[in-house]
C-alpha positions in Angstrom: 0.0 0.0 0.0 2.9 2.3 0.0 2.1 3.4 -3.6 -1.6 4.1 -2.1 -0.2 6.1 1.0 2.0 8.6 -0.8 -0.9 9.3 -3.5 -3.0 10.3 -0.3 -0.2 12.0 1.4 0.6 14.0 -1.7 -3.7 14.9 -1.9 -3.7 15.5 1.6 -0.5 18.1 1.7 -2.0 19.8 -1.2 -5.3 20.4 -0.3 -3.8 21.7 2.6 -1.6 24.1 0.5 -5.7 25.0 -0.8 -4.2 23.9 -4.3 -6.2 22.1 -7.1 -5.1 18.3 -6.7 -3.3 17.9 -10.3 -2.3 15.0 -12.5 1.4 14.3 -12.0 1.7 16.1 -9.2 3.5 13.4 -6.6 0.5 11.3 -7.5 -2.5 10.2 -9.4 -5.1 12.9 -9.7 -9.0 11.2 -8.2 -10.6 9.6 -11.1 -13.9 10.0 -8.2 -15.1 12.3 -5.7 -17.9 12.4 -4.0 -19.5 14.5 -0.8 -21.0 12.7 2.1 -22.3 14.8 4.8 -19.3 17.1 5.9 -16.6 14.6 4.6 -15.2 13.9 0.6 -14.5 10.5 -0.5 -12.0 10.3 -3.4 -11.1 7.3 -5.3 -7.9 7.3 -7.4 -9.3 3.4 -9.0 -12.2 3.4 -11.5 -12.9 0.1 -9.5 -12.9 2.4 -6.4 -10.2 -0.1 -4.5 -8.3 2.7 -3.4 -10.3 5.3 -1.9 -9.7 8.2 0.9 -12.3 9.8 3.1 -11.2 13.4 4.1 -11.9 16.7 5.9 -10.0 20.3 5.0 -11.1 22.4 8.5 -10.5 26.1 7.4 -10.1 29.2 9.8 -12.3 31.8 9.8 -10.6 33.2 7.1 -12.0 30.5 4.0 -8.0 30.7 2.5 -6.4 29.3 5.4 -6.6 25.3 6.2 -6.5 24.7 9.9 -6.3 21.0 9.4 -6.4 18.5 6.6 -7.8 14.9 8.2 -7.8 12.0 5.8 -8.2 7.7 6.5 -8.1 5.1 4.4 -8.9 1.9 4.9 -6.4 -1.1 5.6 -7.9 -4.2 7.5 -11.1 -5.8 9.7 -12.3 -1.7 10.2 -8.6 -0.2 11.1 -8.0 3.1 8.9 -4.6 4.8 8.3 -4.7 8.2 9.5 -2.8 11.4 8.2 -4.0 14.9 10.2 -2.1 17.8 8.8 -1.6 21.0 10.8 0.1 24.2 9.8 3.5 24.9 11.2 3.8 27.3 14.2 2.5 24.4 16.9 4.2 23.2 19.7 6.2 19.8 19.1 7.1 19.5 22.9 3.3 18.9 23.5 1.5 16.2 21.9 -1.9 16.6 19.9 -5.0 15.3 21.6 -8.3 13.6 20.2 -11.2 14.4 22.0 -14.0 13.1 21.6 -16.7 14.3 23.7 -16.2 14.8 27.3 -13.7 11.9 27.3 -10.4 12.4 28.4 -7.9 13.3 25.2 -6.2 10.7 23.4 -2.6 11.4 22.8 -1.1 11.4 19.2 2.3 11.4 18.5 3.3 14.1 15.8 5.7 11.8 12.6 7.1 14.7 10.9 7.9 18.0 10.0 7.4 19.4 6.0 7.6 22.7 4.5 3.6 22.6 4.7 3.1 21.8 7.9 3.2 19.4 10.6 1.7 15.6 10.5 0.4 13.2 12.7 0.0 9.7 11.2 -0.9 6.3 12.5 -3.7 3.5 12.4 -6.7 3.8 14.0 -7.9 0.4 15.2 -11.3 -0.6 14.7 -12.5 0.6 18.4 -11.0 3.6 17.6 -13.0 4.4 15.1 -16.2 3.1 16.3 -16.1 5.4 19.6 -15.2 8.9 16.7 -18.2 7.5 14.9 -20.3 6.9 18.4 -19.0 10.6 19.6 -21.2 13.5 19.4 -18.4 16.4 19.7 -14.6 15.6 18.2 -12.1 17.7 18.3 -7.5 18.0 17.8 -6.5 19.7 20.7 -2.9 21.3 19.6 -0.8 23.7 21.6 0.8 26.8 20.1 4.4 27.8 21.5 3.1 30.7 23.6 1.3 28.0 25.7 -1.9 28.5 24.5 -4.3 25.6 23.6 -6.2 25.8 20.4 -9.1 23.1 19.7 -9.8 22.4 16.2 -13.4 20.7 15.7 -14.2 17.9 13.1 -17.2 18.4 11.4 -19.1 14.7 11.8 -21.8 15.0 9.3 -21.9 12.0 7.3 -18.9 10.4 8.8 -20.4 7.1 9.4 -22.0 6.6 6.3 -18.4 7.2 4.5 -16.8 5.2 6.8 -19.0 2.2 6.3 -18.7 2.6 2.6 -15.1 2.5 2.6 -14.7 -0.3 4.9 -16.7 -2.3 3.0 -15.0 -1.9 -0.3 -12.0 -4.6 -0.4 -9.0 -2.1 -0.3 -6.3 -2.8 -3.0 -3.6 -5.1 -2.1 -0.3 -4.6 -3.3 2.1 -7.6 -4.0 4.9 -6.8 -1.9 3.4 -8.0 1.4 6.7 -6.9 3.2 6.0 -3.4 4.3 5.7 -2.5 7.9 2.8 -1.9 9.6 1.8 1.7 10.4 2.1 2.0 14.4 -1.0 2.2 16.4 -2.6 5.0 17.6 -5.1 4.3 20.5 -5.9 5.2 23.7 -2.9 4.2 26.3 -5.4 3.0 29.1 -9.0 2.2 28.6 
């Protein structure tokens, strides 16, 4: 799936830029997109085997991205999970997902571009039913000056796209060799 993740992470790091998603760009352009609820699902397959479900979050100000949130399916209801922020947060602290009144979840940032700032991972199948179960979601992210700043998720139509793309078979790859995404869940339940 490493051909699969890099066409994503290239969509993802240019919708954050709030550029037009363009053939040859780092990776194949959607051949499908389509709107469900508050969420986008792209497929980059006319069999629709490789598909992403995203989110661009945009400040008050309609140029500026906040956050670009995409999964993609992987295994038995587990997504892959790529949240972009812009630079300017604090890497000492780690993000949080919130969901509801639940104490955060602590992410773990995995890099550093010219774009921004990424957290990536796998969301296990609890994982994501308890986002689709939750009411109010939210990235808590902490800005240098100490400052928290909470970044909602718009849930409209979440579950719907997440039970379509989990049950489309997602395209297998034949190098079976690549290692596994780590796990992002919560560290005590």
């Amino acid at each position: 799936m490493r051909h699969l993740a890099k066409a994503f992470f290239s969509a993802l790091l240019l919708q954050m830029a709030g550029m037009a998603f363009a053939q040859g760009e780092d990776g194949p352009a959607p051949v499908s997109r389509e709107e469900v609820g508050d969420w986008a699902i792209e497929c980059f397959d006319e069999a629709e085997t490789e598909c992403q479900l995203y989110q661009r979050v945009l400040t008050q100000d309609p140029l500026v991205v906040a956050m670009v949130v995409t999964f993609y399916p992987i295994a038995d209801g587990a997504f892959n999970a790529q949240i972009a922020l812009p630079l300017g947060v604090d890497l000492s602290q780690r993000p949080e997902l919130r969901l509801d009144a639940e104490p955060g979840i602590p992410l773990a940032w995995s890099r550093c571009i010219a774009l921004g700032c990424l957290v990536e991972g796998s969301f296990n199948a609890g994982l994501m039913a308890r986002i689709q179960d939750a009411d109010q979601v939210v990235l808590a992210v902490f800005n240098p000056n100490g400052g928290e700043l909470t970044i909602p998720l718009y849930m409209e139509g979440f579950e719907e796209a997440v039970s379509r793309l989990s049950t489309a078979e997602p395209a297998l790859e034949p190098e079976a060799e690549a290692e596994p995404a780590p796990e992002i869940a919560p560290e005590s339940e």
